[in-house]
C-alpha positions in Angstrom: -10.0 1.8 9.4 -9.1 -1.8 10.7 -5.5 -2.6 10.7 -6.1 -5.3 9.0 -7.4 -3.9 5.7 -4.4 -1.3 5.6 -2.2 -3.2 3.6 -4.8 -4.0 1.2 -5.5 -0.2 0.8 -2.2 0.9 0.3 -2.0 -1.6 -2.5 -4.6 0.5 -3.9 -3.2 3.8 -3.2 0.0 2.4 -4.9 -1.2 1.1 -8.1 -3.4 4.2 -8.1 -0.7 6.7 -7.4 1.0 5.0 -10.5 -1.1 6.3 -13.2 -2.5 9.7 -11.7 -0.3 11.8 -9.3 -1.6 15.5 -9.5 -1.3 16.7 -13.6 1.6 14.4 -14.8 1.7 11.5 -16.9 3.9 8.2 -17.3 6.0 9.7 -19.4 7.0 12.7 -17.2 7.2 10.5 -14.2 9.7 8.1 -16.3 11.8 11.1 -17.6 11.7 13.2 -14.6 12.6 10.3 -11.6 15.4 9.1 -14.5 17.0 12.6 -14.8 16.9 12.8 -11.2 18.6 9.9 -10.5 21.0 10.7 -13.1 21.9 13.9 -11.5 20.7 15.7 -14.4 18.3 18.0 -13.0 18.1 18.7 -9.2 14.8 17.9 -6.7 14.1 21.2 -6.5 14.7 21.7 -10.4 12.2 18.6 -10.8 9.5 20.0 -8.7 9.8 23.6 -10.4 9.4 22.3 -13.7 6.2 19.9 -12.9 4.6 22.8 -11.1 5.2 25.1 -14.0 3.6 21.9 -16.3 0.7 22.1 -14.1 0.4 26.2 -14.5 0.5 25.7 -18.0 -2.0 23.2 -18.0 -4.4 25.2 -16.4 -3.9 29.1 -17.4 -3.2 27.7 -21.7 -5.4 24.4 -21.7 -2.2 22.7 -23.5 -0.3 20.3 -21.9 3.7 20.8 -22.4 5.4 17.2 -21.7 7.9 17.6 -18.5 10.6 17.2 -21.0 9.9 20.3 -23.5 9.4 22.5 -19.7 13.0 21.6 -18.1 15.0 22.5 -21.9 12.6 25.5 -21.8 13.9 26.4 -18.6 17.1 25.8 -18.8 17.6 23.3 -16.5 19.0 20.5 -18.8 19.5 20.2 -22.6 17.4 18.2 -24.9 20.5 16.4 -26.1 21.4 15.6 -22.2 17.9 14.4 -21.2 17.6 11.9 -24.5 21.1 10.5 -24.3 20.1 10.0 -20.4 16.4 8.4 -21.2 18.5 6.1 -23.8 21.5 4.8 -21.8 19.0 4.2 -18.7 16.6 2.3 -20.3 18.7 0.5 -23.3 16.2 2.1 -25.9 16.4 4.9 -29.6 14.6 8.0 -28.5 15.6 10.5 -31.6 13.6 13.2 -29.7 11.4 14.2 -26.7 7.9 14.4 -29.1 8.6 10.8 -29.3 6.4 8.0 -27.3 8.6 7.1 -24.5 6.0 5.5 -22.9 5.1 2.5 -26.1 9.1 2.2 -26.3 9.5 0.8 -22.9 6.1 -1.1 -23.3 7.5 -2.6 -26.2 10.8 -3.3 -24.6 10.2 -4.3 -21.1 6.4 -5.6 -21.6 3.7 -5.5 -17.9 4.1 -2.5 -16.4 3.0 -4.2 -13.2 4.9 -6.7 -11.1 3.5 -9.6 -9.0 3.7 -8.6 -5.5 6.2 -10.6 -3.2 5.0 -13.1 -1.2 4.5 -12.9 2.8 7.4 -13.8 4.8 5.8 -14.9 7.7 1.7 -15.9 7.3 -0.4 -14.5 9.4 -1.6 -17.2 11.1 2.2 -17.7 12.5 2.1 -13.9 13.1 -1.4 -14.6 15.4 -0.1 -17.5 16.9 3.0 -15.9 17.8 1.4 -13.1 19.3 -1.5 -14.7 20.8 1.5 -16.9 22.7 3.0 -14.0 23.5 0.3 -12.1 25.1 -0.6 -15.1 27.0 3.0 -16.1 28.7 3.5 -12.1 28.9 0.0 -12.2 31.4 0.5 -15.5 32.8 4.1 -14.6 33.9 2.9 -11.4 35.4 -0.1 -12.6 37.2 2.0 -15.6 38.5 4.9 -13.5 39.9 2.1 -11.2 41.2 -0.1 -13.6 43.0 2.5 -16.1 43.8 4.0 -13.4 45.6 1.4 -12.4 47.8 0.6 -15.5 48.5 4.3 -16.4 49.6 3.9 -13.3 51.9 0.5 -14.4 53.1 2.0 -17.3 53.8 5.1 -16.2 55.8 2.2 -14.0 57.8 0.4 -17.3 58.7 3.3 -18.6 59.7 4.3 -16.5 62.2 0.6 -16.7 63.4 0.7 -20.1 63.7 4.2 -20.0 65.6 2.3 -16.8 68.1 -0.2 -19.5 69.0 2.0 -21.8 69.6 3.7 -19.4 71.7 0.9 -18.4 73.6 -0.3 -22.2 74.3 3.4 -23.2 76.1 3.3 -19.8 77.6 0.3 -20.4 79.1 0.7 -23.6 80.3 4.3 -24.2 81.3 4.4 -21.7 84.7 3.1 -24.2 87.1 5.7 -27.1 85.6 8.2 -24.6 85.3 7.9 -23.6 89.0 7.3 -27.2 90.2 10.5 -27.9 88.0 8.2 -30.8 86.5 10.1 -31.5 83.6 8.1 -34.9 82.6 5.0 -32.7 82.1 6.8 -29.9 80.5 8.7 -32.4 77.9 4.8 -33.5 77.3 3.6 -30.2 76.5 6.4 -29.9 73.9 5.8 -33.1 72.3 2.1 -32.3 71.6 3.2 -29.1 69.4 5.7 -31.7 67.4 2.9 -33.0 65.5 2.2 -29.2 64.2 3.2 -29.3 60.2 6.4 -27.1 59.5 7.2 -27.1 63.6 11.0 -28.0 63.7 11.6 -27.5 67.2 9.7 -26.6 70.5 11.6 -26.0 73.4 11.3 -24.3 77.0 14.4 -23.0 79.0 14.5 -22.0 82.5 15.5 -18.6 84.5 19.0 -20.7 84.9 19.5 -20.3 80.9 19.3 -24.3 80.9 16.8 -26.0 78.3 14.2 -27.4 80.5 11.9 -29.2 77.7 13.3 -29.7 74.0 11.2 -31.7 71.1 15.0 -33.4 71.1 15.6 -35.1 74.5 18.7 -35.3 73.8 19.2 -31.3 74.1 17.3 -31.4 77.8 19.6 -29.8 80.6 22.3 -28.2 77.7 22.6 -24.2 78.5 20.6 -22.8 75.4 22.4 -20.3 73.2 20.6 -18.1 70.6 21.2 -19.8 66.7 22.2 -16.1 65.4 24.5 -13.8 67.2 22.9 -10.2 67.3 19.8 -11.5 65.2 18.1 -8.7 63.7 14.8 -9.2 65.6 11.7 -8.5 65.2 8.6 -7.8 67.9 5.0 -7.8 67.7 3.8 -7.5 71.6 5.6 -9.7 73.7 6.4 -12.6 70.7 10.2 -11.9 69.3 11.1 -13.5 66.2 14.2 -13.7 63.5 14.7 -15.7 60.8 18.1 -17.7 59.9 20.1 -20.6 58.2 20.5 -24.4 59.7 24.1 -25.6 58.8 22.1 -28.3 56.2 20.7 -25.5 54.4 17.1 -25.1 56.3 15.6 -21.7 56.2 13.8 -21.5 60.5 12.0 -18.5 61.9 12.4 -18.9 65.5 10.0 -17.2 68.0 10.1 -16.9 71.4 8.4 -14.7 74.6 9.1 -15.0 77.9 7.3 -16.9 80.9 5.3 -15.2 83.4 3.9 -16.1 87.1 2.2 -13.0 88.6 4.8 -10.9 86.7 7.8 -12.8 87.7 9.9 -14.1 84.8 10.1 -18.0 84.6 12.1 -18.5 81.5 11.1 -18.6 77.9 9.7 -20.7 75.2 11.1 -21.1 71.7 9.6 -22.6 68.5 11.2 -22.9 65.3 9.1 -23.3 62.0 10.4 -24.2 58.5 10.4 -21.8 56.0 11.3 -24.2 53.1 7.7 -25.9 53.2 6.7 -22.0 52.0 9.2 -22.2 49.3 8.0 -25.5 48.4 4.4 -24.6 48.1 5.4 -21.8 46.0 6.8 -24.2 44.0 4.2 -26.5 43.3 1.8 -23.5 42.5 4.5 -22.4 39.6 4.3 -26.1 38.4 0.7 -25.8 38.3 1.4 -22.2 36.7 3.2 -23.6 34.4 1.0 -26.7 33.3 -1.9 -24.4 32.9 0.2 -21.9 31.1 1.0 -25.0 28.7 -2.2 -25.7 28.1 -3.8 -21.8 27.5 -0.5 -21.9 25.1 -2.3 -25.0 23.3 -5.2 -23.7 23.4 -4.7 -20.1 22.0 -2.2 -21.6 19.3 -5.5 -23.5 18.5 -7.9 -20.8 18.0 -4.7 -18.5 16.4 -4.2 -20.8 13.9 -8.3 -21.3 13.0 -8.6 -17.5 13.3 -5.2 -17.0 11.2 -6.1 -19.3 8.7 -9.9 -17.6 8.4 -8.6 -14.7 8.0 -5.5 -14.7 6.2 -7.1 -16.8 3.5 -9.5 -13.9 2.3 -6.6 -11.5 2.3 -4.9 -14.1 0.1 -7.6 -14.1 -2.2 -7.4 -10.6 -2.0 -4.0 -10.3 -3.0 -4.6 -12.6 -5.7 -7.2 -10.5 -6.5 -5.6 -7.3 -7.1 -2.7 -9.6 -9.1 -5.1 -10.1 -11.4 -6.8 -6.7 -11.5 -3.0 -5.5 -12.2 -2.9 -7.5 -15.2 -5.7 -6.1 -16.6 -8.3 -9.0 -15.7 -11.0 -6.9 -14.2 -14.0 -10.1 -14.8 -11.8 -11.7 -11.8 -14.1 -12.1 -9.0 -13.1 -13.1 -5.1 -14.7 -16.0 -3.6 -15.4 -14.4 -0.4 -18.8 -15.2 1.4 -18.9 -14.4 4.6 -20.9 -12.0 6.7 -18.5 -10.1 8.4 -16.3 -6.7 7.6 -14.0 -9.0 4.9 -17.3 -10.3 3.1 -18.3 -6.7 2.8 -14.9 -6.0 1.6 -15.0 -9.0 -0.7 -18.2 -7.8 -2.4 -16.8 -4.0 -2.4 -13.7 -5.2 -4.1 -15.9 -7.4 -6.5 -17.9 -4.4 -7.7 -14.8 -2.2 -7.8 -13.7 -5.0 -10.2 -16.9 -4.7 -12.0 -16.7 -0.8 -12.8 -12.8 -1.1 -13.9 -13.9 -3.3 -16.1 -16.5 -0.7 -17.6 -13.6 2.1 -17.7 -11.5 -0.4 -19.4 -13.8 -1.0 -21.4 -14.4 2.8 -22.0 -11.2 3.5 -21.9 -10.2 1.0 -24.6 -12.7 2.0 -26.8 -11.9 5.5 -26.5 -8.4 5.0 -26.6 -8.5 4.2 -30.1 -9.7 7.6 -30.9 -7.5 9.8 -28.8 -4.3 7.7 -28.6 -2.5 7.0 -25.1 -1.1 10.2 -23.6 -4.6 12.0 -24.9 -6.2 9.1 -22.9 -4.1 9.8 -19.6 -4.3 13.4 -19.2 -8.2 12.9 -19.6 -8.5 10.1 -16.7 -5.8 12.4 -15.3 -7.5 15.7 -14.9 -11.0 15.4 -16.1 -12.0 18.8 -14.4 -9.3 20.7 -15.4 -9.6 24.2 -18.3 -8.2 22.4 -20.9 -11.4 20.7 -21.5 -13.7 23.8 -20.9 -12.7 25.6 -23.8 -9.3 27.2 -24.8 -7.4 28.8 -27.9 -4.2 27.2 -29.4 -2.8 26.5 -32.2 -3.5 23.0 -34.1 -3.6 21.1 -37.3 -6.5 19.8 -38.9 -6.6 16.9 -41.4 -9.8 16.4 -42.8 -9.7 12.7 -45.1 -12.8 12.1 -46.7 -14.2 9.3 -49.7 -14.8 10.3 -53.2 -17.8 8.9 -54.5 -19.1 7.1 -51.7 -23.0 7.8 -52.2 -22.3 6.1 -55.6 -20.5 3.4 -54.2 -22.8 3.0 -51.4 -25.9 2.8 -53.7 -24.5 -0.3 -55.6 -23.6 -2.3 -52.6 -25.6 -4.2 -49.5 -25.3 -2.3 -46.9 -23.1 -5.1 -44.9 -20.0 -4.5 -47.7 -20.2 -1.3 -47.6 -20.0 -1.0 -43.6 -17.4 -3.5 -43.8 -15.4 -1.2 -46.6 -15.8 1.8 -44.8 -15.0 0.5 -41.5 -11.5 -1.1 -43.0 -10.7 2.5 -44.4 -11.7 4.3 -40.8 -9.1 1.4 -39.3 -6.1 2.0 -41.1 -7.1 5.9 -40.5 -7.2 6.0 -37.2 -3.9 3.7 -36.7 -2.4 6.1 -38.5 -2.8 9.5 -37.5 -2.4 8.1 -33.7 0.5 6.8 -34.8 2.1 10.1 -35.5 0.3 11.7 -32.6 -2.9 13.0 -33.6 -6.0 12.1 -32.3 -9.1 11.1 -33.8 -11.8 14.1 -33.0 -14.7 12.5 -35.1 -16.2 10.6 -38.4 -19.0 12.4 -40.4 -19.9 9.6 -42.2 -16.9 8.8 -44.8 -15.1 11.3 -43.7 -12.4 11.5 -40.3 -11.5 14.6 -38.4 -8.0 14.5 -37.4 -6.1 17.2 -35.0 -2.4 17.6 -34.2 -0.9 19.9 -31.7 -3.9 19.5 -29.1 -4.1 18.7 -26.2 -0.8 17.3 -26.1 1.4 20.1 -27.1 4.0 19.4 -30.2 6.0 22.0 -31.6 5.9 19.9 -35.0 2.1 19.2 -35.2 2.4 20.8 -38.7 4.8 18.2 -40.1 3.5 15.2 -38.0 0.1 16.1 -40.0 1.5 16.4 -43.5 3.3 13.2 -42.8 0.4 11.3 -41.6 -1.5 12.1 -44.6 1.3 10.9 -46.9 1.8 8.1 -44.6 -1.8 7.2 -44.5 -2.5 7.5 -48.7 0.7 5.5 -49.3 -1.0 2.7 -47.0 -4.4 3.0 -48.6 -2.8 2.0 -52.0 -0.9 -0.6 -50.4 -4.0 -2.2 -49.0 -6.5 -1.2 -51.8 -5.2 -4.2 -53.8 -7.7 -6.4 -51.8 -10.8 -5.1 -53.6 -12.1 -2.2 -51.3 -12.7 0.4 -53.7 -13.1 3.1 -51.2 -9.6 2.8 -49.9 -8.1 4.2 -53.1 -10.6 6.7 -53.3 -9.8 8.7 -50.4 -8.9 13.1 -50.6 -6.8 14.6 -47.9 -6.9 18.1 -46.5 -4.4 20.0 -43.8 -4.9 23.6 -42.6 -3.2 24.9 -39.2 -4.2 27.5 -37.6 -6.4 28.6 -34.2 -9.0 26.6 -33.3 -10.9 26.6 -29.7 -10.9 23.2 -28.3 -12.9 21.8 -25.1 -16.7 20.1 -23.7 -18.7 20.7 -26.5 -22.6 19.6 -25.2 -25.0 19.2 -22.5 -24.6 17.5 -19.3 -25.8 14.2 -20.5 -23.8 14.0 -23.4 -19.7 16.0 -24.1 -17.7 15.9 -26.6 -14.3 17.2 -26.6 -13.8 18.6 -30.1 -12.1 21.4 -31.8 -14.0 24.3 -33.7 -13.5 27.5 -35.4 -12.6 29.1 -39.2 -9.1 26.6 -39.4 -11.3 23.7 -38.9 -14.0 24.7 -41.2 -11.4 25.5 -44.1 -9.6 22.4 -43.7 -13.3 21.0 -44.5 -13.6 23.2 -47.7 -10.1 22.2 -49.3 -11.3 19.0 -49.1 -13.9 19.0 -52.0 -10.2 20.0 -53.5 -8.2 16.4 -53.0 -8.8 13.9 -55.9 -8.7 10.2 -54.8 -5.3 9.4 -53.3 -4.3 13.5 -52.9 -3.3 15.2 -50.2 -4.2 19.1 -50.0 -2.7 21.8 -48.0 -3.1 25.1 -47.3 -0.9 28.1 -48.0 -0.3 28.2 -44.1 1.2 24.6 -44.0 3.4 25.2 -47.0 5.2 28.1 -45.8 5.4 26.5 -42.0 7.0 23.5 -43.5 9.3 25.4 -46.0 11.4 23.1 -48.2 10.3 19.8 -46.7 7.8 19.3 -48.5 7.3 19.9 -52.4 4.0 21.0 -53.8 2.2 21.7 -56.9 0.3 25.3 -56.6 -3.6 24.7 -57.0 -4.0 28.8 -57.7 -5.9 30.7 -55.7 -9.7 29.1 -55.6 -12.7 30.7 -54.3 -14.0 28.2 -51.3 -17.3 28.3 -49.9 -17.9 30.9 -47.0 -14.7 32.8 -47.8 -15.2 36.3 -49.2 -11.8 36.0 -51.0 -10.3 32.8 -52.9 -7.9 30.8 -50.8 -4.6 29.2 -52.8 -4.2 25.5 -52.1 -1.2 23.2 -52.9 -1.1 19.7 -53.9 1.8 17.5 -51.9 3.6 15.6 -54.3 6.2 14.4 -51.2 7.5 14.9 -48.0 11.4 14.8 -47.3 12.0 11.7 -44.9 12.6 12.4 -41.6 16.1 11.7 -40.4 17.7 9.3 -38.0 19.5 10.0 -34.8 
């Protein structure tokens, strides 16, 4: 993957780790990093208690909530972990079965924050590195080359010295023995023109200068410019480098003169080493100026390039601002034929298909309720949707009358009717953390206790059904006859819950003998009654007060079955 993209991917992997990390929901996350942090519960203690969520998950098909596991264990009291939850997050939790999740919604709204903005753009960060990449080579192909060239230059040098050299060698014997010193002062004077040549001069077998490029040095005895110069000898040509008083850097070079292998005397040159220096010099100025100008030149192109690039990755991040919100139909104006068009178009469709799960998801949501929703999209594969026994309760809520009511009505008001009375259903038995399995026409199929485990799915039924008749008398003042007409059933018991169909079309419902009788009852439940079974009134004890039914024969049951009318529930205290 292109480094470029990486960010942009671990945005993804962020937001996705968010909602889906292994088997556990928002709400464990929430209570389990808060505990944590609290020092509650330990890191070990945390990690024990999600894996035994998972196991449960998988071996029962229920899911426990993180909370319920670490009080089962042991690990931290019920008491501890709400009084925790509230003073962290400044909210009333009365118990762990509540939605943890909708209070901090409620409280502390998006979920989501805007991501912070770049410190530095990228185009800075490309012309700064395209700068530095430049100088860094420049530099070190300068201090290379420059280099050699000073040492090539230091090797012509003393060439050019050897030839001088050789030509006075060559031609001062004769003068030298005819002690001519007019023609040897003109052989000197034709090497002064030489560029770099400081001094030429020739001294005689008396150690007295014979020839000098100074006149004014002819007939001095000649002295070496360096006392015990480290010299250096290639053939017969000696030569050592050293200081002038003003500063001058000379390499002086010298051999001796020879007639038929009888020393004469010697010559001596002198050539400047600062005119080497001061070419070396110049070159770094030209270094330099071209250095400038690539500088210039790649700041140029970094900037274009930045700006090309960094501008799609700013839509981009735009993008997936607005995809955070929740605004899938956002597109990004990318068109371009390279990897960040194809990117662009990837993260457009991407859009395109959250928008259809949302849209899914939404829809289905308002069946099944939130944490249902979650552990679905969390762990679609897992057993708890293949078919598993637990215990649940089943409220069956159906119209009396309908077909009658139905017959005398256009079909628009009595879709609208029945869809009002589905409405207020459904918000209702989600609201005390049900979910809604299905509608048979008039009728809704309710179930508590599955798949989110609760301890209290007895109660939280019988209470939604009070709850839910209280609100259909409230609202059947508005002239929908069918909302005071509704007869409520409850039975708990074992039902076998999972994927009900074929590979084209599932359907997570529950089935079995509780489900069925919590069907017969109904045809039991007047308008605005609520019917229980003898199984709901003993698990709820004195809560709730009933009127016994007797004991009714019911259709498919060999023996008759006694049925209570709920005449009211005891309100649930505060903490």
């Amino acid at each position: 993957m292109m480094p470029l993209f990486r960010p942009i991917t671990a945005f993804f992997n962020q937001v996705r780790g968010r909602f889906q990390r292994g088997h556990v929901t928002r709400d464990d996350l929430f209570i389990g990093e808060v505990l944590k942090r609290n020092s509650i519960i330990t890191e070990f203690q945390l990690k024990s208690a999600l894996d035994m969520q998972r196991e449960t998950l998988v071996q029962n098909g229920r899911a426990v909530r993180l909370g319920q596991v670490i009080v089962e264990q042991g690990f931290a009291s019920e008491a501890e972990i709400i009084r925790t939850i509230n003073a962290e997050y400044q909210i009333e939790v009365s118990s762990l079965s509540d939605d943890i999740r909708e209070r901090l919604s409620h409280k502390y709204g998006a979920y989501f924050e805007r991501l912070p903005h770049p410190r530095l753009p990228m185009w800075i960060q490309m012309a700064v590195a395209i700068t530095f990449v430049v100088v860094l080579t420049i530099i070190t192909l300068s201090l290379v080359v420059l280099g050699q060239q000073k040492n090539r230059l230091y090797e012509q040098t003393v060439r050019l010295g050897m030839v001088s050299l050789n030509y006075f060698a060559n031609n001062a014997p004769i003068p030298l023995l005819e002690d001519d010193i007019l023609r040897l002062n003109t052989l000197i004077k034709e090497a002064a023109r030489v560029e770099g040549l400081r001094y030429a001069l020739i001294v005689g077998d008396n150690q007295l200068i014979k020839a000098h490029t100074d006149v004014n040095l002819i007939g001095v005895p000649f002295k070496h410019f360096v006392e015990n110069p480290d010299v250096t000898r290639e053939g017969e040509v000696i030569y050592y480098s050293y200081n002038r008083p003003d500063g001058e850097r000379l390499i002086d070079l010298y051999r001796t003169i020879r007639f038929k292998d009888k020393s004469l005397g010697e010559v001596h040159v002198g050539i400047s080493l600062n005119f080497i220096e001061e070419l070396v010099r110049r070159e770094r100025i030209s270094v330099v100026l071209i250095t400038l100008a690539i500088i210039l030149v790649g700041l140029g192109v970094a900037v274009i390039y930045g700006v090309r690039f960094s501008r799609p990755i700013s839509q981009l991040v735009r993008a997936t601002q607005e995809i955070a919100k929740g605004n899938y139909q956002y597109r990004v104006p990318i068109k371009r034929n390279d990897e960040l068009g194809n990117l662009g178009t990837a993260f457009n469709r991407m859009g395109q298909e959250l928008w259809k799960n949302a849209m899914a998801q939404r829809s289905f949501g308002k069946y099944v309720g939130s944490e249902v929703l979650d552990m679905i999209l969390a762990n679609p594969e897992t057993t708890w949707l293949k078919g598993t026994s637990n215990e649940a309760s089943i409220i069956f809520g159906d119209v009396r009358g309908f077909t009658a009511f139905a017959e005398a009505r256009a079909p628009e008001q009595v879709v609208e009717a029945l869809n009002a009375y589905l409405e207020i259903a459904t918000g209702v038995i989600i609201k005390f953390g049900g979910y809604i399995d299905k509608f048979i026409g008039d009728a809704v199929l309710g179930v508590f206790g599955l798949p989110v485990s609760r301890q209290d799915h007895v109660e939280r039924a019988v209470r939604a059904a009070m709850y839910l008749q209280e609100e259909l008398r409230k609202q059947a003042t508005g002239g929908n006859e069918l909302l005071a007409a509704v007869g409520i059933s409850i039975h708990t018991g074992t039902v076998v819950a999972g994927n009900v169909g074929s590979q084209s079309r599932m359907e997570y419902t529950v089935i079995g003998d509780t489900v069925n009788l919590a069907s017969r009852l109904n045809a039991l439940a007047g308008p605005g009654e609520v019917i229980v079974s003898q199984q709901v009134k003993e698990q709820l004890g004195h809560l709730v007060e009933t009127q016994s039914l007797g004991r009714l024969p019911i259709k498919g049951k060999s023996e008759p079955v006694e049925a209570f009318k709920v005449i009211r529930i005891q309100s649930k205290p505060h903490a």
